[in-house]
N, C-alpha and C positions, 0 to 999 in steps of 0.2 A: 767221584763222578767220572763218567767216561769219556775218552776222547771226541767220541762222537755227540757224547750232550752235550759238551763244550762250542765242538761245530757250528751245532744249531744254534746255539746260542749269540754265537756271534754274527750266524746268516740273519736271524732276527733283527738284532740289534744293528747291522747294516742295513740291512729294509725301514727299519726305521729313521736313519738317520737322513736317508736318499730320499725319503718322502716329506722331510722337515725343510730339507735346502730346495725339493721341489716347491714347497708351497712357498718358501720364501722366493725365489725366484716369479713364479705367480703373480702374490702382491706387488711386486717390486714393476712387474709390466704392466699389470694394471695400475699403479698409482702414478705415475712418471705421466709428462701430456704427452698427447697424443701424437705429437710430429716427434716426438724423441721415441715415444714407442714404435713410430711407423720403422723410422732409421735404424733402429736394432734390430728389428724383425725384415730388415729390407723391403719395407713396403714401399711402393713406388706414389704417392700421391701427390707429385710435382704439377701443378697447376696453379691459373692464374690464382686462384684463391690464395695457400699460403703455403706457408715452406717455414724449415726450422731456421733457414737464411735467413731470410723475412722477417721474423716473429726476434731475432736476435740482430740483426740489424741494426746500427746505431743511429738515431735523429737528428738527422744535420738541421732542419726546418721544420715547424709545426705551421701548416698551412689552413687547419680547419682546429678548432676545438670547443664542443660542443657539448652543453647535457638534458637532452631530450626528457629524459625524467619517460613517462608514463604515453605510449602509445597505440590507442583503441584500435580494434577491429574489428567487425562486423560483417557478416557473409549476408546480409540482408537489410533490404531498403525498409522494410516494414515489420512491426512485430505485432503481432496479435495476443490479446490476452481474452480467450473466451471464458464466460461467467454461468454459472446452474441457471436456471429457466427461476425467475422471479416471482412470488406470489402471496400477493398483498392485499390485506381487505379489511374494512372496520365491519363491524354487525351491531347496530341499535336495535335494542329490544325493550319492552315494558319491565320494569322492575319494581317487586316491593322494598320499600329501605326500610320501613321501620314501622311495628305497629302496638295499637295499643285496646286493651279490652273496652275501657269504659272511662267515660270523663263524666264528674256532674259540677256543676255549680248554682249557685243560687244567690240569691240577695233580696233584702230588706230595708228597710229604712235604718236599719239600728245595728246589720250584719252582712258580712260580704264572705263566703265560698268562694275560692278560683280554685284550678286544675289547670297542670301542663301536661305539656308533651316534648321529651327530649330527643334529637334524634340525631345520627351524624352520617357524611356523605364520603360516603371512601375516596371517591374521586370524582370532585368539585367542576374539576375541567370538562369530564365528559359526560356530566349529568345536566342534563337538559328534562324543561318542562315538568317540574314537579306540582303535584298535586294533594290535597288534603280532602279526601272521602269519608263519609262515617254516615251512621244513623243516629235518626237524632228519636229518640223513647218516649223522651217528655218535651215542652219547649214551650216555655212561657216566659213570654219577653225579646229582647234582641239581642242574638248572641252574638258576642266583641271576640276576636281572637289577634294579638298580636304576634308577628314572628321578629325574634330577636332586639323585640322591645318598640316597635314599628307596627302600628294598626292594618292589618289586612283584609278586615270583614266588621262587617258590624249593618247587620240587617237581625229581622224576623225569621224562623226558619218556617216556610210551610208546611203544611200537613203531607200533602205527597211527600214530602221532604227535599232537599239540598241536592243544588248541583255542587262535584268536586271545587274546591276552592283550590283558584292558581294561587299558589307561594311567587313571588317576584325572585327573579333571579340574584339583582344586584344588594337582595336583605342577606342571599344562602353564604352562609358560611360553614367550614367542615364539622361545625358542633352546632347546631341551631335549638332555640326554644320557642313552642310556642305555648304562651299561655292563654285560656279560656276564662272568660266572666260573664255574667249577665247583665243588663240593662238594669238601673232602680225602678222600683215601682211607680215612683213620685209621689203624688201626694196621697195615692192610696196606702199610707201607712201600717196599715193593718196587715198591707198583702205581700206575697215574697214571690220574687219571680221565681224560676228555675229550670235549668234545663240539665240533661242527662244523655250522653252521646255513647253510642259503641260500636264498636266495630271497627277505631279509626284507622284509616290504614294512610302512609306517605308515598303514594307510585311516580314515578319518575324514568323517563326516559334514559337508558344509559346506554354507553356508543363503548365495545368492547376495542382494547387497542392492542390483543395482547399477536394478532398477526399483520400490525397496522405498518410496523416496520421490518425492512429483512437490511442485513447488513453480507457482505462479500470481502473478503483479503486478495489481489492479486501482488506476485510480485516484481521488481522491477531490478535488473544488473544497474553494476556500475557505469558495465558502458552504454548502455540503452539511455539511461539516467543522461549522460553526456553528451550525447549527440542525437536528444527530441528539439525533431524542427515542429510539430503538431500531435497531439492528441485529440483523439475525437473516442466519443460513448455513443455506442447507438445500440438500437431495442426497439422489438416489434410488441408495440402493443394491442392485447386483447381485452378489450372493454365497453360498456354500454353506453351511449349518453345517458344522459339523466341521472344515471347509478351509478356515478363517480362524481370524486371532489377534484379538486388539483393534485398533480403528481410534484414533489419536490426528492431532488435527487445531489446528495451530498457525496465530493469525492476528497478525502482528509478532512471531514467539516467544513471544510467551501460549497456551498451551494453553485451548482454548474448549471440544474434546470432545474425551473419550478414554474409547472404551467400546467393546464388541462390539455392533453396533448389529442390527435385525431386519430381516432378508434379506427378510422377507417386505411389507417396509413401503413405502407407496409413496411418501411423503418426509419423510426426517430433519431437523427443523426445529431449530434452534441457535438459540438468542437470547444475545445475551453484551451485556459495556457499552460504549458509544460511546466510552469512553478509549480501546478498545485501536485506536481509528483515527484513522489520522494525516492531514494534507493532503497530498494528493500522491500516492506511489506505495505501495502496499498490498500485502505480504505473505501470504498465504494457505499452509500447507504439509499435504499429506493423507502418512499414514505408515502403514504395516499392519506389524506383530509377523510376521504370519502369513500367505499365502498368496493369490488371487488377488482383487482389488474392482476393480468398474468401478461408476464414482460417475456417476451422468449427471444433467441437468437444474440444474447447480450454480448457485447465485446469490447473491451477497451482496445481501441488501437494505435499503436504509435508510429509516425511517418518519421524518420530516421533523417538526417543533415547526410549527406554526402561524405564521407570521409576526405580531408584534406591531410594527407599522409606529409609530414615536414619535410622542406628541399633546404638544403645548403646550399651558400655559393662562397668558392674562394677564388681568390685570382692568381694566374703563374705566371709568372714574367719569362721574357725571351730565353733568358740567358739558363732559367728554371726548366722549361720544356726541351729547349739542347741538351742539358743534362741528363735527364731521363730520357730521351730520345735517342741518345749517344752510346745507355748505357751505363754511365757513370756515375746514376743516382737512380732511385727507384721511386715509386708514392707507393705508400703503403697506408689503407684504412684499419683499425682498431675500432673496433664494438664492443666496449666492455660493460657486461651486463649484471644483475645486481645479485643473482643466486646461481650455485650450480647443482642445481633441482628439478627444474621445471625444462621439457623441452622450447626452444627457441626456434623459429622459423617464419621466415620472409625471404624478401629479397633484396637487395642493394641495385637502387637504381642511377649508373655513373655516367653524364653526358648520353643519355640515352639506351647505353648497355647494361643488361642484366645481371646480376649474382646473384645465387641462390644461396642462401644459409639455413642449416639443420645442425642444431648442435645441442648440449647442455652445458659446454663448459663457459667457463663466467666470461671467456676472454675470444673473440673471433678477430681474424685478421683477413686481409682478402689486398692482393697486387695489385692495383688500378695502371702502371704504369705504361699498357698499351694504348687505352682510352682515353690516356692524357691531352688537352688543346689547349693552345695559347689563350691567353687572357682569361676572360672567366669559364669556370669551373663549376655544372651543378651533380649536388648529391643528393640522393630521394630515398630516403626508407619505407617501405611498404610490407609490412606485416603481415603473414597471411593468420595469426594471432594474436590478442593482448600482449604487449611487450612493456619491458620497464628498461632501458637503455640508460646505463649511470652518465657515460660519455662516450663521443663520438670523436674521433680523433685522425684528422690523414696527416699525413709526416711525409719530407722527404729525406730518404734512410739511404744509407751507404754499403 
């Protein structure tokens, strides 16, 4: 190999090596905090806030110590949850349930013919008014029919023939029988009654339920959750009298309203209590008894508590405030917070002076010891985000 491959080779492998100790160098500024990185790169960021002094300063006195734990914020007094435009209706209609070709029976002195009719009702609850129709062929004597073993007719039929026979409601069950017989002839022995029915058919009124109810999810934060002073539900509705039932309106299966409300109104206001709302996903259900509603403009709203942001108070004696007035002691605040993840930002509010904080790292310090006064001492954090603050801690440091 030549002198000059050799060269190159080593200019390579120089290059290489000045890019290793660069990137180490790199990491090494970035990972170090940030008031040691400030000091090696001669950053000037001496202010009341903190200093690498400060932050390594020793704790002659712990005068506050505190752990806040979880502190809410909210840029707003009220939160609205609006809901789709609501539309609820039942529809009764005439209905055949069950029918059958031909019934006969007859009877004698010496012999007895019956006929049933079996029949079942899909849904009990919302059948109403049922009826038993037929034609009667032949009909001699009086025809008996019982449902579910309970007598519900028992006349002659006439020549014009039969009106529909009402079924009672409190015999219906979801499987019913009804059986068919004749009258005896009595003492004309000889003779046989008999009658011969067709066409029978079971109609009944049935109330369809399948857009009777509409259900909604909204959802609700931790901290909304936290600081409801009032909820309220309201909704315009459009509806007829006469051609409505009662409206009932469930929020987590709590009934909040259940009434016939005024068609003519232009919104139905609901207030109920903050218990019946939960974190997270929310429940709402609108129901009508009776007939058609379009609910529009729906919104659950939530009136919010005022944030009371947490104050400290410590006290500093005479001899305490000459010390740091003098110079010869400091008060220094620590915010040590529980991740270094999430950005952090509020303020520090000290005897009435402001501090602003923006940071991620887990650990903030800030110099109070301009703002310092005799005797009591208050501290106020105010969050301009959810905060989780492990502890609070002012010290006086040397």
């Amino acid at each position: 190999m030549s002198w000059v491959g050799k060269r190159g080779q080593a200019a390579a492998g120089a290059a290489v090596l000045l890019a290793i100790i660069a990137g180490l160098l790199i990491m090494f500024i970035i990972l170090i905090p940030p008031q040691d990185r400030a000091d090696l790169l001669g950053e000037n960021i001496s202010s009341s806030r903190t200093g690498s002094s400060l932050d390594r300063s020793v704790a002659e006195e712990t005068l506050l110590e505190e752990s806040p734990g979880r502190i809410d914020y909210f840029a707003q007094s009220e939160v609205e949850h609006p809901l789709p435009v609501v539309h609820i209706s039942t529809i009764t209609g005439s209905r055949v349930l069950a029918e059958k070709n031909v019934a006969h029976v007859q009877r004698g002195v010496f012999s007895e013919e019956t006929d049933s009719f079996v029949f079942t009702i899909p849904d009990l609850r919302n059948t109403q008014n049922l009826l038993l129709s037929f034609k009667a062929d032949v009909a001699e004597g009086r025809l008996v029919i019982t449902l579910n073993g309970e007598k519900v007719f028992n006349t002659e039929i006439p020549a014009e023939g039969s009106e529909p026979v009402s079924l009672p409601r409190n015999l219906l069950q979801e499987r019913n029988t009804l059986m068919f017989s004749v009258s005896s002839p009595g003492l004309a022995f000889w003779a046989t009654n008999e009658i011969s029915l067709s066409d029978l058919q079971i109609v009944a009124d049935v109330t369809s339920v399948e857009a009777q109810t509409s259900r909604h999810i909204f959802l609700v934060s931790e901290t909304e959750k936290n600081n409801l002073e009032r909820v309220r539900l309201q909704f315009q509705p459009d509806c007829e009298y006469g051609e409505v039932g009662k409206l009932t309106v469930w929020v987590n299966s709590n009934v909040v309203y259940e009434a016939l409300p005024d068609c003519d109104l232009a919104m139905v206001p609901i207030e109920f209590s903050p218990v019946e709302i939960h974190t997270g996903e929310n429940e709402i259900t609108f129901k009508t008894d009776r007939g058609p509603y379009l609910l529009s403009h729906v919104v659950v709203n939530s009136k919010l508590k005022e944030v009371d942001f947490p104050t400290y108070y410590f006290e500093v004696s005479e001899e305490q405030y000459t010390a740091v007035n003098d110079g010869r002691l400091r008060l220094r605040l620590t915010l040590d917070f529980v991740d270094v993840v999430t950005s952090k930002i509020g303020e520090v509010v000290f005897n009435g002076h402001v501090e602003n904080f923006d940071t991620k790292e887990v650990t903030d310090t800030f110099d109070l010891s301009d703002d310092l006064v005799r005797g009591n001492n208050a501290l106020k954090i105010k969050p301009r985000k959810t905060l989780e603050i492990r502890e609070v801690r002012v010290e006086l440091v040397k």
